[in-house]
N, CA, C and O atoms as a GROMACS GRO file, in nm:
protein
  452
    1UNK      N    1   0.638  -3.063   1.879
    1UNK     CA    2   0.587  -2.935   1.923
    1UNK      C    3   0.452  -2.915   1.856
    1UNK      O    4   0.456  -2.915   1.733
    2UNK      N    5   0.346  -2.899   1.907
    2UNK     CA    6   0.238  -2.880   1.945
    2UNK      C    7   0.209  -2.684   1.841
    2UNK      O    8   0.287  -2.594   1.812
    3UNK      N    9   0.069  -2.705   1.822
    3UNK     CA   10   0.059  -2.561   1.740
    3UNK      C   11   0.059  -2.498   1.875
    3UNK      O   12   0.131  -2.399   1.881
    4UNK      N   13   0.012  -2.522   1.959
    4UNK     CA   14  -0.055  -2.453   2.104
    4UNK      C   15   0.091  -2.405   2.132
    4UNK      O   16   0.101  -2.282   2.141
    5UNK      N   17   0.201  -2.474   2.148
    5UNK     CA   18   0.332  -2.471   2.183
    5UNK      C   19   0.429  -2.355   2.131
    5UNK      O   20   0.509  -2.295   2.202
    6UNK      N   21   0.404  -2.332   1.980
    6UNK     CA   22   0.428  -2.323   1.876
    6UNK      C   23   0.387  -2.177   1.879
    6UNK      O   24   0.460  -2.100   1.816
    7UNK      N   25   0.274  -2.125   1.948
    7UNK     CA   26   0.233  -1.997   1.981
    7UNK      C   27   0.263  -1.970   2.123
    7UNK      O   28   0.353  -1.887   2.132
    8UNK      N   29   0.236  -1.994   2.192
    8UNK     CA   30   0.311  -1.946   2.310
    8UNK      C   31   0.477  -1.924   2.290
    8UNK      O   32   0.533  -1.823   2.332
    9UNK      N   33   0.552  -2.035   2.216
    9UNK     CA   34   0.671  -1.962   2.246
    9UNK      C   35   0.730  -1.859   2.131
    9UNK      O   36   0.849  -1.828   2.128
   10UNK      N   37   0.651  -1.820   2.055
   10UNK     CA   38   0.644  -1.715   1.967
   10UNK      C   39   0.576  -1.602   2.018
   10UNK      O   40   0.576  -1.500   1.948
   11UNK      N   41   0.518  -1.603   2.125
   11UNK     CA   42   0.438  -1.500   2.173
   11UNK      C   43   0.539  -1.396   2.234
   11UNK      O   44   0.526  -1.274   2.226
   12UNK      N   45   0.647  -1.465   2.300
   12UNK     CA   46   0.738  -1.381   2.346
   12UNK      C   47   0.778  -1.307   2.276
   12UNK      O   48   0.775  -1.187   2.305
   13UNK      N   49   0.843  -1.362   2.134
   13UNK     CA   50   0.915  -1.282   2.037
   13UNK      C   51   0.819  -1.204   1.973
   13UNK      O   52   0.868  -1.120   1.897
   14UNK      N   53   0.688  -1.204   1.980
   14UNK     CA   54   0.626  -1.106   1.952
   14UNK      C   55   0.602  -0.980   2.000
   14UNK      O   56   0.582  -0.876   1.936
   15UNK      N   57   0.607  -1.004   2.154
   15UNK     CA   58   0.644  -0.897   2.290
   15UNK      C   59   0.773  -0.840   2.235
   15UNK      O   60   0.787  -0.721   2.206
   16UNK      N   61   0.843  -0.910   2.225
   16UNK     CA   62   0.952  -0.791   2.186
   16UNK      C   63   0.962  -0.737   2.041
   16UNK      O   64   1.030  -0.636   2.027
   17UNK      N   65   0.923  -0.773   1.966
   17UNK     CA   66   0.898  -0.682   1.839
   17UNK      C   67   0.847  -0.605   1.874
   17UNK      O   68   0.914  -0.502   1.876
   18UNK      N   69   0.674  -0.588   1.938
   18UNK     CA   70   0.607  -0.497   1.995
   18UNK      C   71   0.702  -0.366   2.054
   18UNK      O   72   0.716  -0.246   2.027
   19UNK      N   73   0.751  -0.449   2.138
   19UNK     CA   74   0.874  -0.306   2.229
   19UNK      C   75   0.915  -0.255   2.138
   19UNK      O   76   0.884  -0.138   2.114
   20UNK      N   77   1.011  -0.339   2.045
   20UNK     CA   78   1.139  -0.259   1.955
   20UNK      C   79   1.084  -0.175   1.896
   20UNK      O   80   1.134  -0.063   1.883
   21UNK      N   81   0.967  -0.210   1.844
   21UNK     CA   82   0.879  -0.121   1.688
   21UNK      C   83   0.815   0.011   1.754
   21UNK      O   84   0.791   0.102   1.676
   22UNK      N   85   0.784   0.030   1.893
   22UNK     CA   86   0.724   0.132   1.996
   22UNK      C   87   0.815   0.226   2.025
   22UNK      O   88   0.803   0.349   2.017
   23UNK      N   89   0.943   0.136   2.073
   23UNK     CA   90   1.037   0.235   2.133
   23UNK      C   91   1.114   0.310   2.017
   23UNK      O   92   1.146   0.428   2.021
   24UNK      N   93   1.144   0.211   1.898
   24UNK     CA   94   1.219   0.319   1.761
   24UNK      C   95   1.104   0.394   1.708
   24UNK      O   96   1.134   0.492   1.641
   25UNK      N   97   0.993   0.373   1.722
   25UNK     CA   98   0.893   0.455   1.703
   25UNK      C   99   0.924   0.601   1.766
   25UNK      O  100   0.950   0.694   1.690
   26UNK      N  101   0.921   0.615   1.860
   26UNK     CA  102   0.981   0.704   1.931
   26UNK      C  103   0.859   0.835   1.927
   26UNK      O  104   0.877   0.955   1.907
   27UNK      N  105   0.755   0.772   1.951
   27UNK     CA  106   0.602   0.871   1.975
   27UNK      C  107   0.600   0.941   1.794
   27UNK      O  108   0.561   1.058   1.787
   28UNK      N  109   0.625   0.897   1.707
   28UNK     CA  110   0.613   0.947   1.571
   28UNK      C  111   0.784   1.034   1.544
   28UNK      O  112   0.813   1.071   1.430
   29UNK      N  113   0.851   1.050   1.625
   29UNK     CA  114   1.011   1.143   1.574
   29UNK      C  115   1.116   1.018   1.561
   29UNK      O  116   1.220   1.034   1.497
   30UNK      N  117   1.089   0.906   1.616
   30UNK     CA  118   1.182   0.838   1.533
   30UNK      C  119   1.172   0.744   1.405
   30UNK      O  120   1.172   0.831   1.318
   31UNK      N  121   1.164   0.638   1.346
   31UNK     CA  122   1.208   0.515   1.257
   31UNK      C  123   1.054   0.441   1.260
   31UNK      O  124   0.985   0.428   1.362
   32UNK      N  125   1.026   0.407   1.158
   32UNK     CA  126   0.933   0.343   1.140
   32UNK      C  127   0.978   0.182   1.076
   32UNK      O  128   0.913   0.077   1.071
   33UNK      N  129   1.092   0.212   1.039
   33UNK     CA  130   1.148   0.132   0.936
   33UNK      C  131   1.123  -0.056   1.069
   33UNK      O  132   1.065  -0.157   1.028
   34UNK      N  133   1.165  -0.046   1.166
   34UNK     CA  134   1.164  -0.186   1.217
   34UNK      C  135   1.003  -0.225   1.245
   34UNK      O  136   0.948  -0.335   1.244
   35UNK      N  137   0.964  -0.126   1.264
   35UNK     CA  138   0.775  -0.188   1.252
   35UNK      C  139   0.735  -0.214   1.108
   35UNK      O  140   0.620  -0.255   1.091
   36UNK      N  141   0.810  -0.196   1.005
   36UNK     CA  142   0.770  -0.250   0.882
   36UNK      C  143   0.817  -0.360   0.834
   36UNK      O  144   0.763  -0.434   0.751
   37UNK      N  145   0.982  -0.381   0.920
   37UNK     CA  146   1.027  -0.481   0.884
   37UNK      C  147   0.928  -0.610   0.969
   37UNK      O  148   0.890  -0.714   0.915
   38UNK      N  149   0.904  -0.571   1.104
   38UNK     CA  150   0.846  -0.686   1.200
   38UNK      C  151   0.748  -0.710   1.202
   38UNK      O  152   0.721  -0.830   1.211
   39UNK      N  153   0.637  -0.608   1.195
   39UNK     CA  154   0.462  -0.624   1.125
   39UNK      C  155   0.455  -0.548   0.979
   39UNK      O  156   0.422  -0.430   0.967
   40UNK      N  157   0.477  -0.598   0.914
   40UNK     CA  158   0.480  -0.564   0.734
   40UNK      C  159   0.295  -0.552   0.713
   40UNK      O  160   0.229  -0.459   0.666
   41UNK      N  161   0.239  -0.721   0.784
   41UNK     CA  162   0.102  -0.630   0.724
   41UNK      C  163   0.000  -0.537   0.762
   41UNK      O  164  -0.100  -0.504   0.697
   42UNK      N  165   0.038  -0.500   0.881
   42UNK     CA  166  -0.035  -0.388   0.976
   42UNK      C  167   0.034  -0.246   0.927
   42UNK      O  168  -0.026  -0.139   0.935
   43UNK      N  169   0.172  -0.259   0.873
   43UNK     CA  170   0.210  -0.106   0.859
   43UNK      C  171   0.196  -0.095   0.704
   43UNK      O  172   0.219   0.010   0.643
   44UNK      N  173   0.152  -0.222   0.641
   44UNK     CA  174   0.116  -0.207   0.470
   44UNK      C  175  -0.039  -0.150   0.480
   44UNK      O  176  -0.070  -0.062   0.399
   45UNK      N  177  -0.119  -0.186   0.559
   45UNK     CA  178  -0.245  -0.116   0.568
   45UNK      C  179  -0.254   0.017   0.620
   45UNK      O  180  -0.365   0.060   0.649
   46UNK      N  181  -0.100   0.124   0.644
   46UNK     CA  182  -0.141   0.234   0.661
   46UNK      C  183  -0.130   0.300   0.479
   46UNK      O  184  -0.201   0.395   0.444
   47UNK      N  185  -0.074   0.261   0.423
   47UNK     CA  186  -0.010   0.300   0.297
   47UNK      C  187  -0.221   0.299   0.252
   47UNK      O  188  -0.250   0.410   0.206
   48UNK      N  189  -0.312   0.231   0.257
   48UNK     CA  190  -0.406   0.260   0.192
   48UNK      C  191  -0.552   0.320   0.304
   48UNK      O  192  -0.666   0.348   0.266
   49UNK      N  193  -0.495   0.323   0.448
   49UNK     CA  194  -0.585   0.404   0.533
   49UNK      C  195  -0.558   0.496   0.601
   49UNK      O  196  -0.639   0.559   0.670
   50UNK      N  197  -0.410   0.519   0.590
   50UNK     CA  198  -0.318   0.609   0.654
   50UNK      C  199  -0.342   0.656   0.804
   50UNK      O  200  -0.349   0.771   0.847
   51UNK      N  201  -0.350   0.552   0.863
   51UNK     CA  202  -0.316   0.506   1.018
   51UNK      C  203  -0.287   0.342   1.059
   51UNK      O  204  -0.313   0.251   0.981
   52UNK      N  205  -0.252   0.329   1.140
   52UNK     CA  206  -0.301   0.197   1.212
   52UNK      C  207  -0.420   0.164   1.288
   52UNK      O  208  -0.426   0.171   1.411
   53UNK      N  209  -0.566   0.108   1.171
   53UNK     CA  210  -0.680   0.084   1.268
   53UNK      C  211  -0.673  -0.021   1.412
   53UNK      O  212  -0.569  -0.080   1.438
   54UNK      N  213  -0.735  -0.028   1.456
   54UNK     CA  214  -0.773  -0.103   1.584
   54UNK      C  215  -0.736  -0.255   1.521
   54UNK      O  216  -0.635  -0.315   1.558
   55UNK      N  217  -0.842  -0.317   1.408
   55UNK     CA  218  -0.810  -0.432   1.362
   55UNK      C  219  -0.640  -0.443   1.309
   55UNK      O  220  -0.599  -0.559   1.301
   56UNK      N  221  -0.574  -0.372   1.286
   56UNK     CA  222  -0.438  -0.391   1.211
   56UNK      C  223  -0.373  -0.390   1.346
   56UNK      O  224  -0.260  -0.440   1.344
   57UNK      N  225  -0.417  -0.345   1.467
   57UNK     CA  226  -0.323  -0.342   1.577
   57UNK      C  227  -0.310  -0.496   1.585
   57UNK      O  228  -0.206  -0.562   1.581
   58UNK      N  229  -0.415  -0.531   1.595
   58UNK     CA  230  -0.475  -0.657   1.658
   58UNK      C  231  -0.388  -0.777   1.542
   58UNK      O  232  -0.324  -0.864   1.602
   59UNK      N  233  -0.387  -0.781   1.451
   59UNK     CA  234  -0.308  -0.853   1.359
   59UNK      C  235  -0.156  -0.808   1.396
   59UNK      O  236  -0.091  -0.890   1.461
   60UNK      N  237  -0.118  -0.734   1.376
   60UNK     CA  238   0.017  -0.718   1.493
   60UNK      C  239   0.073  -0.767   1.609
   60UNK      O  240   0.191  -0.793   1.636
   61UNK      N  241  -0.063  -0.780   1.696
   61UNK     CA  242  -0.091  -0.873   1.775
   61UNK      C  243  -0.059  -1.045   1.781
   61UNK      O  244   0.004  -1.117   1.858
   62UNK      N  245  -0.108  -1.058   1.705
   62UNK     CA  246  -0.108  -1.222   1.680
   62UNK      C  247  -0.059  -1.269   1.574
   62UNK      O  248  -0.090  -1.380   1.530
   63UNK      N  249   0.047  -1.169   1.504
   63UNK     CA  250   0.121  -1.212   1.359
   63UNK      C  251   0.215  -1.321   1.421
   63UNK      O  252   0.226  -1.421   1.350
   64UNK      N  253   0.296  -1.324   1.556
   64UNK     CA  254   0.400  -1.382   1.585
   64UNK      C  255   0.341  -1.505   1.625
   64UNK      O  256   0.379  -1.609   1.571
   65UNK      N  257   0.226  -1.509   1.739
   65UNK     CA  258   0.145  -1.624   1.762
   65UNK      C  259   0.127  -1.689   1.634
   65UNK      O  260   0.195  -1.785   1.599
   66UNK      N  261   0.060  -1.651   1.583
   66UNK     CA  262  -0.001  -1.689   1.487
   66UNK      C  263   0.100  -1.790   1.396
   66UNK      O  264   0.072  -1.905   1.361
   67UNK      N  265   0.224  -1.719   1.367
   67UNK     CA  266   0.332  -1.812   1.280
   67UNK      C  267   0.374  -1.926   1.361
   67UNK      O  268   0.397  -2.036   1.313
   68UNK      N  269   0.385  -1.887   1.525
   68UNK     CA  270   0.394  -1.994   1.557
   68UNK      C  271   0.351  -2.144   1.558
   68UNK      O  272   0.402  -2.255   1.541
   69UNK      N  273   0.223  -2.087   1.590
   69UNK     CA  274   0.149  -2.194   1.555
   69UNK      C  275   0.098  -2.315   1.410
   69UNK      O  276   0.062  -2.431   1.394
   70UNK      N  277   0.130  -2.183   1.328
   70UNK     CA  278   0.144  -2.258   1.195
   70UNK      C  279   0.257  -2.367   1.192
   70UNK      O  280   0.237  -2.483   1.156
   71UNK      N  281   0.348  -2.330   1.223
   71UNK     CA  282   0.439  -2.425   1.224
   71UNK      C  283   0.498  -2.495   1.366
   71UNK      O  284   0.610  -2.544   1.380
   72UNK      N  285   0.422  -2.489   1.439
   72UNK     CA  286   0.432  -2.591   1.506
   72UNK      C  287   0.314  -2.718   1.473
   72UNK      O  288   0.312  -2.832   1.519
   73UNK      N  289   0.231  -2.660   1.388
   73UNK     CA  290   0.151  -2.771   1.395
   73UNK      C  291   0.179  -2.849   1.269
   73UNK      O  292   0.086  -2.914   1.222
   74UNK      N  293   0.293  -2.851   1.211
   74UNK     CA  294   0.366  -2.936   1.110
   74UNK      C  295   0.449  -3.046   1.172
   74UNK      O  296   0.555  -3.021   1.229
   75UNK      N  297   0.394  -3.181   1.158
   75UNK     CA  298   0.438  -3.285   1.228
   75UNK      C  299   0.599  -3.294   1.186
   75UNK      O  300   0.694  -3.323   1.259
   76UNK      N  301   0.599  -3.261   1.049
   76UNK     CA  302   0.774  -3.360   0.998
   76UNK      C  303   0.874  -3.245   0.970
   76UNK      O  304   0.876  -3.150   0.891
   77UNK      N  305   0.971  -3.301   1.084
   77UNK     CA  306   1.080  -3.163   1.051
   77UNK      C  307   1.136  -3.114   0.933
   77UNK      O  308   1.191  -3.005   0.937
   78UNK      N  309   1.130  -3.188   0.812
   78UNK     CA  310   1.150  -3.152   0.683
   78UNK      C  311   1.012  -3.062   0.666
   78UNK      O  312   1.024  -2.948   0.623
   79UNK      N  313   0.876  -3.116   0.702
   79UNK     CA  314   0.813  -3.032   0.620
   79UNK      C  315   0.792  -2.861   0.719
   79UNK      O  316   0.737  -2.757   0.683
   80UNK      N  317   0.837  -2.884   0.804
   80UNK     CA  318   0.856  -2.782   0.915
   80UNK      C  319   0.906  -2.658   0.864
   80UNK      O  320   0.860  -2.544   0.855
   81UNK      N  321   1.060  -2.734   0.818
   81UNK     CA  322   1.164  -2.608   0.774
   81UNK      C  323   1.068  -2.541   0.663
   81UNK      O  324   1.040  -2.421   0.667
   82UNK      N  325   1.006  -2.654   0.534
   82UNK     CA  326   0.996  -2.571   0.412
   82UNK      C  327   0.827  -2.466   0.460
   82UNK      O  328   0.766  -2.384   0.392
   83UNK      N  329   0.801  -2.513   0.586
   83UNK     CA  330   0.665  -2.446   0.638
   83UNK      C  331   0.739  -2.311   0.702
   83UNK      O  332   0.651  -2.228   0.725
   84UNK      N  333   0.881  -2.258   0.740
   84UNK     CA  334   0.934  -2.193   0.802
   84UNK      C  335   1.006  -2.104   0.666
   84UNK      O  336   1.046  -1.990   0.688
   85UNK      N  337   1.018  -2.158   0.541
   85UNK     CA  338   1.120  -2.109   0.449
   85UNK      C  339   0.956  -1.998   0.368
   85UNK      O  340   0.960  -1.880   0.334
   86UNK      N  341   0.862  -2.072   0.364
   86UNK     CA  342   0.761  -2.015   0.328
   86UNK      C  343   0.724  -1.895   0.365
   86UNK      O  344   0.737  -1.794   0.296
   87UNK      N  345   0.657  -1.903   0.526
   87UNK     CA  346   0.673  -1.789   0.577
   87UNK      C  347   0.725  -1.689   0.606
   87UNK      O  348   0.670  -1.591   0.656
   88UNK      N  349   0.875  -1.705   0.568
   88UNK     CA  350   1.004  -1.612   0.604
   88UNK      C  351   0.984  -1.573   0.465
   88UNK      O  352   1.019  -1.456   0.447
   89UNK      N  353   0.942  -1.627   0.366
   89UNK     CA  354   0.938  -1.538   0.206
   89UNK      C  355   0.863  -1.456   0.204
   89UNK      O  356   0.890  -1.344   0.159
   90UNK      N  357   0.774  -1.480   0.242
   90UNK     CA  358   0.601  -1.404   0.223
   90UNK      C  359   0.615  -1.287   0.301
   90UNK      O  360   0.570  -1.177   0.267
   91UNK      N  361   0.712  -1.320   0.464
   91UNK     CA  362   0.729  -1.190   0.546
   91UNK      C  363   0.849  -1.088   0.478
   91UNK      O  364   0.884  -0.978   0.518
   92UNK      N  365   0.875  -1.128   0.416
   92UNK     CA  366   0.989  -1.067   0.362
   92UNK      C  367   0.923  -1.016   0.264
   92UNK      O  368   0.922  -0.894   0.282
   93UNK      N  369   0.852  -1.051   0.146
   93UNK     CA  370   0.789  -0.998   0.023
   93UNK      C  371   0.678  -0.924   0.063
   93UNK      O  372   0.617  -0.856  -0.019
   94UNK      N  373   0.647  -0.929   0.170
   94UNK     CA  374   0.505  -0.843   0.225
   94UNK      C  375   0.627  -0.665   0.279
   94UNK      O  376   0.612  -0.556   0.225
   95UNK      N  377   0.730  -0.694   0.392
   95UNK     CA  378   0.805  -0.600   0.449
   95UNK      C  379   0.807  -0.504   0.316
   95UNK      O  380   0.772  -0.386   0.307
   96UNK      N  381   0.861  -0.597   0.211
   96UNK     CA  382   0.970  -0.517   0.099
   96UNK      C  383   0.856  -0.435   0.010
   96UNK      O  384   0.899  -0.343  -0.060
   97UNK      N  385   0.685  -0.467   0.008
   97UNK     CA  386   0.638  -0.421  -0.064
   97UNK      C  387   0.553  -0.284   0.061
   97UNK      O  388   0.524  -0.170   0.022
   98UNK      N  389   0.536  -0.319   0.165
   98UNK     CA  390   0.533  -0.205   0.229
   98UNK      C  391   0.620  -0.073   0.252
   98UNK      O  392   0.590   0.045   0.234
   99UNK      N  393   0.742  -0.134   0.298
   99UNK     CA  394   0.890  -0.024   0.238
   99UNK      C  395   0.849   0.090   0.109
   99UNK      O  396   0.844   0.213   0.121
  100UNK      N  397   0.820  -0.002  -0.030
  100UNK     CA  398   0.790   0.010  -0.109
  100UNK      C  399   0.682   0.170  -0.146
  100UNK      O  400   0.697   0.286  -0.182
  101UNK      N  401   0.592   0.089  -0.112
  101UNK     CA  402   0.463   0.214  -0.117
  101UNK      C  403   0.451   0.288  -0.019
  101UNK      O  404   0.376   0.383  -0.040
  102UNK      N  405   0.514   0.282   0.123
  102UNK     CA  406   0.498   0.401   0.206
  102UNK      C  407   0.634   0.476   0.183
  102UNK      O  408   0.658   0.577   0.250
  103UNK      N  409   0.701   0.442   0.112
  103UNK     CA  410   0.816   0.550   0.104
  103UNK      C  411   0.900   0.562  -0.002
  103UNK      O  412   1.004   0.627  -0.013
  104UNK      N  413   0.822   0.463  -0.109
  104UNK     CA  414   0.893   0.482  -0.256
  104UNK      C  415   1.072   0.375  -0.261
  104UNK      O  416   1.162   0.364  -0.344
  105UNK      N  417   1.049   0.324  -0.132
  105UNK     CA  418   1.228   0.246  -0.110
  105UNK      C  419   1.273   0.308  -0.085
  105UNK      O  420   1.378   0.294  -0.148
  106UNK      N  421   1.284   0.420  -0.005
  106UNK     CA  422   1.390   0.470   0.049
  106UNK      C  423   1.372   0.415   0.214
  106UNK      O  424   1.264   0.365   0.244
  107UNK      N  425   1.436   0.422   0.274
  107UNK     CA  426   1.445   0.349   0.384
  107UNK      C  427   1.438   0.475   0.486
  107UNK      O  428   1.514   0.465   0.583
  108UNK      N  429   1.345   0.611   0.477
  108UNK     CA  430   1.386   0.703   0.577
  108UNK      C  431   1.295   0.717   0.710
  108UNK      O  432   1.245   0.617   0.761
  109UNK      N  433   1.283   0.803   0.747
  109UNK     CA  434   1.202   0.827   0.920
  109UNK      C  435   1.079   0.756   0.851
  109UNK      O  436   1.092   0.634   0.836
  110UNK      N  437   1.005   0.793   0.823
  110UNK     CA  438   0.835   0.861   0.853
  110UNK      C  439   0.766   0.816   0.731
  110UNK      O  440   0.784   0.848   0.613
  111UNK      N  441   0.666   0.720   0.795
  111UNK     CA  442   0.577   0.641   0.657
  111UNK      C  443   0.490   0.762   0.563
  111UNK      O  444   0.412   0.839   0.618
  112UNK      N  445   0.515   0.764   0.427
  112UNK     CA  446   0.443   0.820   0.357
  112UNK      C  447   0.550   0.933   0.370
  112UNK      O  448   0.499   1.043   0.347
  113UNK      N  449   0.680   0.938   0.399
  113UNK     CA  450   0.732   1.130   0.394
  113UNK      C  451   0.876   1.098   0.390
  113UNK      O  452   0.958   1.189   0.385
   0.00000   0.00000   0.00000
């Protein structure tokens, strides 16, 4: 699998994060919590500009492409996984430190409240 490959079929699953994180969004009255879990670094840049700029949309955008492609363009399936164990840390340590500063760890509605 091909990086080219590798983003396209991550592109989908990025389409649907997009949905999920919009629709629990719920026009600002519902959950913010799955757009932090699914774009951690677009909703960590509201914690220090307190919105989502145009550029942070856009990285939202192409966070899922983007991983794809990283690891599709890892030839050896060993080094694949530890190219997949990587990124799943970093998305995880990025989520947990956004959580973090927009809401102190509590897991409730509304970034910053």
């Amino acid at each position: 699998m091909g990086s080219r490959h590798g983003a396209l079929a991550s592109t989908g699953v990025g389409l649907i994060a997009v949905i999920v994180a919009v629709i629990t969004a719920g026009a600002g009255h519902g959950t913010y919590v799955p757009a932090e879990i699914l774009f951690p670094y677009t909703m960590l840049s509201t914690a220090f500009l307190g919105r989502v700029t145009a550029a942070f949309a856009i990285v939202a955008l192409v966070q899922f492409p983007l991983y794809g492609a990283l690891v599709g363009s890892v030839r050896s399936s060993r080094l694949r996984l530890r190219a997949v164990a990587i990124l799943v840390a970093i998305h995880v340590a990025v989520a947990l430190c956004s959580m973090v500063l927009l809401r102190g760890g509590s897991f409730g509605n509304r970034p910053g409240g």
